[in-house]
C-alpha positions as CSV (number, residue, x, y, z in Angstrom):
1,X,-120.5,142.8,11.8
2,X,-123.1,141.2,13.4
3,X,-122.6,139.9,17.6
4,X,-122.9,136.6,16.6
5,X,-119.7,137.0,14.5
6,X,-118.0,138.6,16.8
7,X,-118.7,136.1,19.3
8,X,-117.6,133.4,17.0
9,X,-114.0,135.0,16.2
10,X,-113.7,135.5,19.7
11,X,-113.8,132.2,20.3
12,X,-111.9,130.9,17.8
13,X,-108.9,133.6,18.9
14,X,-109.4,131.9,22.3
15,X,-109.3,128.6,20.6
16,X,-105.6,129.3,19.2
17,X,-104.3,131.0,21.6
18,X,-104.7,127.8,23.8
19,X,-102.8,126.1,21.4
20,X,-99.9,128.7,21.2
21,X,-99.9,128.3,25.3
22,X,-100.4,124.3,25.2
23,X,-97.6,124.0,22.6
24,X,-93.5,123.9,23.1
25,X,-93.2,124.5,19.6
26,X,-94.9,126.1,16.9
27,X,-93.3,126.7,13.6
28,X,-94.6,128.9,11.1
29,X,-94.7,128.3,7.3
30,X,-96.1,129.4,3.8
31,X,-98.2,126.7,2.3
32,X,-99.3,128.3,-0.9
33,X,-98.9,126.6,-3.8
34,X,-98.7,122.7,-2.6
35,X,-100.9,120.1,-4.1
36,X,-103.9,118.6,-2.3
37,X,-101.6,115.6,-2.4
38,X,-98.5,117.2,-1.0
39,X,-100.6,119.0,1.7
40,X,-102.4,115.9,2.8
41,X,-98.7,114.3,2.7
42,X,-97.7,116.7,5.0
43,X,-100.4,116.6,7.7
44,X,-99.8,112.7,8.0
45,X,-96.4,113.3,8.7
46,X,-96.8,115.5,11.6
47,X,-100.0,113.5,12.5
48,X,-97.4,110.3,13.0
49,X,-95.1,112.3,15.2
50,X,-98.0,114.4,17.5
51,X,-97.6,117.6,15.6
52,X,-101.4,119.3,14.0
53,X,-100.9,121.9,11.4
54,X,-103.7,124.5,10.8
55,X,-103.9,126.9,8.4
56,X,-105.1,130.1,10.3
57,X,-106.5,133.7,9.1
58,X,-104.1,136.1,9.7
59,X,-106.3,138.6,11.9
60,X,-106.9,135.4,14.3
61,X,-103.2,134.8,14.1
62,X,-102.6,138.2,15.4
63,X,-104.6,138.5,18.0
64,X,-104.1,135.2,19.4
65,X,-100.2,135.5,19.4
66,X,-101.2,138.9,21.2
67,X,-102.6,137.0,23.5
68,X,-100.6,134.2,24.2
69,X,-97.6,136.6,24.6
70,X,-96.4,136.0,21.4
71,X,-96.7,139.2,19.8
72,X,-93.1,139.3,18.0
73,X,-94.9,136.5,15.6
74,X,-97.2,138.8,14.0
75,X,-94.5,139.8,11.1
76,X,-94.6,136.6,10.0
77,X,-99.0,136.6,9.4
78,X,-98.4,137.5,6.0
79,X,-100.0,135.5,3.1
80,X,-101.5,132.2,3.4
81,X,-100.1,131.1,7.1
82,X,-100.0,127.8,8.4
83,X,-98.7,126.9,11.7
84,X,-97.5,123.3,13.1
85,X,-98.0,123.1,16.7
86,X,-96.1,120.3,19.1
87,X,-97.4,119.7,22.8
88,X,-94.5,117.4,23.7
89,X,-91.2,117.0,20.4
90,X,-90.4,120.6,20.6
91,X,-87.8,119.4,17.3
92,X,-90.6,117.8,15.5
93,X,-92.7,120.7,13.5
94,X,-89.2,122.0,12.9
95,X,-87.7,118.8,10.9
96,X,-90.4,117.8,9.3
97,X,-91.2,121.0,7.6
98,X,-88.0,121.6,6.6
99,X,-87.5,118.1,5.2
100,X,-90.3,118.2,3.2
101,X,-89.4,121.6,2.0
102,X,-86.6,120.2,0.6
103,X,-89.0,118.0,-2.0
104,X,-91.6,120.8,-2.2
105,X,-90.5,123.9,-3.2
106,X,-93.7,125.7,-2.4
107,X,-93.5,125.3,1.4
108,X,-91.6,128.1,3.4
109,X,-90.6,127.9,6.8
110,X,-91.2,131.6,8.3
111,X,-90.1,131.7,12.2
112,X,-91.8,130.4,15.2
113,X,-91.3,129.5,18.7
114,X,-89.1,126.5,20.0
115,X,-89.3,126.0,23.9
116,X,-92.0,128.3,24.6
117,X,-89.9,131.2,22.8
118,X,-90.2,133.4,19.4
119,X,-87.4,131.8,17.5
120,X,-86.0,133.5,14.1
121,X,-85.8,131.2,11.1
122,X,-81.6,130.4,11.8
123,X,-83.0,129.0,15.1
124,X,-85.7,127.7,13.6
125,X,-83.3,125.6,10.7
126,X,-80.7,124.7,13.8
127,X,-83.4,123.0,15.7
128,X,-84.4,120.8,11.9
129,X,-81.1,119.8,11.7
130,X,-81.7,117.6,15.2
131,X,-82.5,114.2,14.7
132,X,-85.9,113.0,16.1
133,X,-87.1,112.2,19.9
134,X,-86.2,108.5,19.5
135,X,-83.1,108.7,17.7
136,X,-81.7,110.8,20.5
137,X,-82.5,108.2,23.0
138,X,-81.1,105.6,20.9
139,X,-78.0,107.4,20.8
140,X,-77.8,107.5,24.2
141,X,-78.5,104.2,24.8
142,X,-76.0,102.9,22.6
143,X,-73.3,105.0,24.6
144,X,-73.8,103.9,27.3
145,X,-73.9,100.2,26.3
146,X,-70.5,100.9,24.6
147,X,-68.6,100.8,27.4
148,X,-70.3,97.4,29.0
149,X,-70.0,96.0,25.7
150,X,-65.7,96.9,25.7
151,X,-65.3,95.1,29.2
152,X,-67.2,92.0,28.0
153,X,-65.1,91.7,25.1
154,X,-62.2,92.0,26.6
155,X,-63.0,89.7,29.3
156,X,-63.8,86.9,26.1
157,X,-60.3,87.8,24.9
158,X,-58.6,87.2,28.1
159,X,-60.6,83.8,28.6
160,X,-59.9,83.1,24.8
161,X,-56.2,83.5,25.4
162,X,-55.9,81.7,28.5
163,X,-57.9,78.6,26.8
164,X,-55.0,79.4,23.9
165,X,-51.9,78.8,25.9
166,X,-53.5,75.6,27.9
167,X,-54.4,77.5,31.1
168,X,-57.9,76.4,32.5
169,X,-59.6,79.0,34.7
170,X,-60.5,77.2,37.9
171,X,-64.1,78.2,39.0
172,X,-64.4,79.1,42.6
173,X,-66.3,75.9,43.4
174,X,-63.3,73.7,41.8
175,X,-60.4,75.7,43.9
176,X,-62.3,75.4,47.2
177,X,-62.6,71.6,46.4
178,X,-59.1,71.8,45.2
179,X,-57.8,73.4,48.6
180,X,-60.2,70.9,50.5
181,X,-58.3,67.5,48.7
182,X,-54.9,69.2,49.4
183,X,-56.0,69.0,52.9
184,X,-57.4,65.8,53.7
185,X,-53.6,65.0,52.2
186,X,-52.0,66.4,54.6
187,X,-54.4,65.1,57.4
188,X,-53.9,61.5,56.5
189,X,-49.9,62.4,56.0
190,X,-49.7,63.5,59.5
191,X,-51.9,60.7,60.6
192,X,-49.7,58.2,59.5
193,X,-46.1,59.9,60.7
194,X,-48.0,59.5,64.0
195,X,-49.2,55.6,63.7
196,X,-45.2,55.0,62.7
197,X,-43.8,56.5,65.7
C-alpha cells in the first residue's frame, strides 16, 4: 500500500471520527438491499430534519469509532454499514430509520449512540418511539396554555350567567361614578336641612 493511500485513509478515519465526536446521535443500520429510489427517499428524510447518512467501509468504521471512544460499536461494522449522524435532534436518526423500516423491509437498524453514548438496539427502538423536536414543544406549549385557557372560560361562564339572571357587572369606572352621584346626594340633602333651619 502505497503512502499516498495511507495518507488518504488516514484522513478520511480523521474525517469520521469528527463526526462520531460532533454528533449526539448516531444510529447504525443495514442498507443492503434498498432501491436507488428508497435510498434517495431516505436521505431526504434525514436531510429535512438535519440528520446525513453515509455509508462507511467497515475498516474506517473501526478505527474511527476507536478513536472517537466508541469502540463498543465495532460489532455492529459488519456488512454494508450505514450510519445517520445528528449534531442537534439526538431522536431524529432514530425515528426516522425505524419508520421507514417499517415500509422497507431491507433496512435494519443495528445499535448506535444516543446522547453521546453506545446505545443497544432496545434503546435504540425506545428513543424511535419519541415523537419529533417540534412536537415535543408543541406539547408543551399546549399544557401550559391549558390551564389559561380553563380560567378564561370560566370567567365567560360566570359573566354568561350573571348577564342570564339580569345582573350587570359594573365596571370600576361606573361604580366610582356611582359612589360619586350618591354623594353629591347627600351633599345637597344636608345642604338643604341646613337652609330650612
Amino acid at each position: 500500500m502505497s503512502e499516498k493511500t495511507i495518507a488518504v485513509k488516514a484522513q478520511k478515519v480523521d474525517e469520521v471520527a469528527d463526526m462520531f465526536s460532533n454528533s449526539i446521535s448516531a444510529v447504525v443500520a443495514d442498507v443492503r438491499g434498498l432501491t436507488v429510489a428508497q435510498a434517495d427517499d431516505l436521505r431526504a428524510q434525514l436531510r429535512d430534519e438535519g440528520v446525513s447518512l453515509k455509508v462507511i467501509k467497515n475498516k474506517i468504521l473501526t478505527r474511527a469509532a476507536e478513536k472517537a471512544g466508541y469502540q463498543e460499536l465495532n460489532d455492529l461494522f459488519k456488512g454494508p454499514s450505514a450510519i445517520a449522524f445528528s449534531k442537534e435532534d439526538v431522536v431524529a436518526p432514530a425515528r426516522i430509520l425505524k419508520k421507514f423500516s417499517g415500509t422497507a423491509d431491507a433496512l435494519e437498524l443495528k445499535g448506535g449512540v444516543i446522547d453521546r453514548k453506545v446505545a443497544d438496539l432496545d434503546t435504540i427502538n425506545r428513543y424511535a418511539a419519541l415523537p419529533s423536536k417540534e412536537t415535543l414543544l408543541q406539547q408543551l406549549l399546549a399544557e401550559f396554555q391549558s390551564p389559561l385557557r380553563s380560567f378564561m372560560y370560566a370567567v365567560k361562564a360566570v359573566a354568561e350567567k350573571r348577564e342570564a339572571d339580569g345582573e350587570t357587572a359594573e365596571t370600576p369606572a361606573q361604580e366610582t361614578a356611582s359612589d360619586d352621584s350618591k354623594s353629591t346626594k347627600a351633599e345637597a340633602s344636608d345642604a338643604s336641612t341646613t337652609e330650612n333651619k
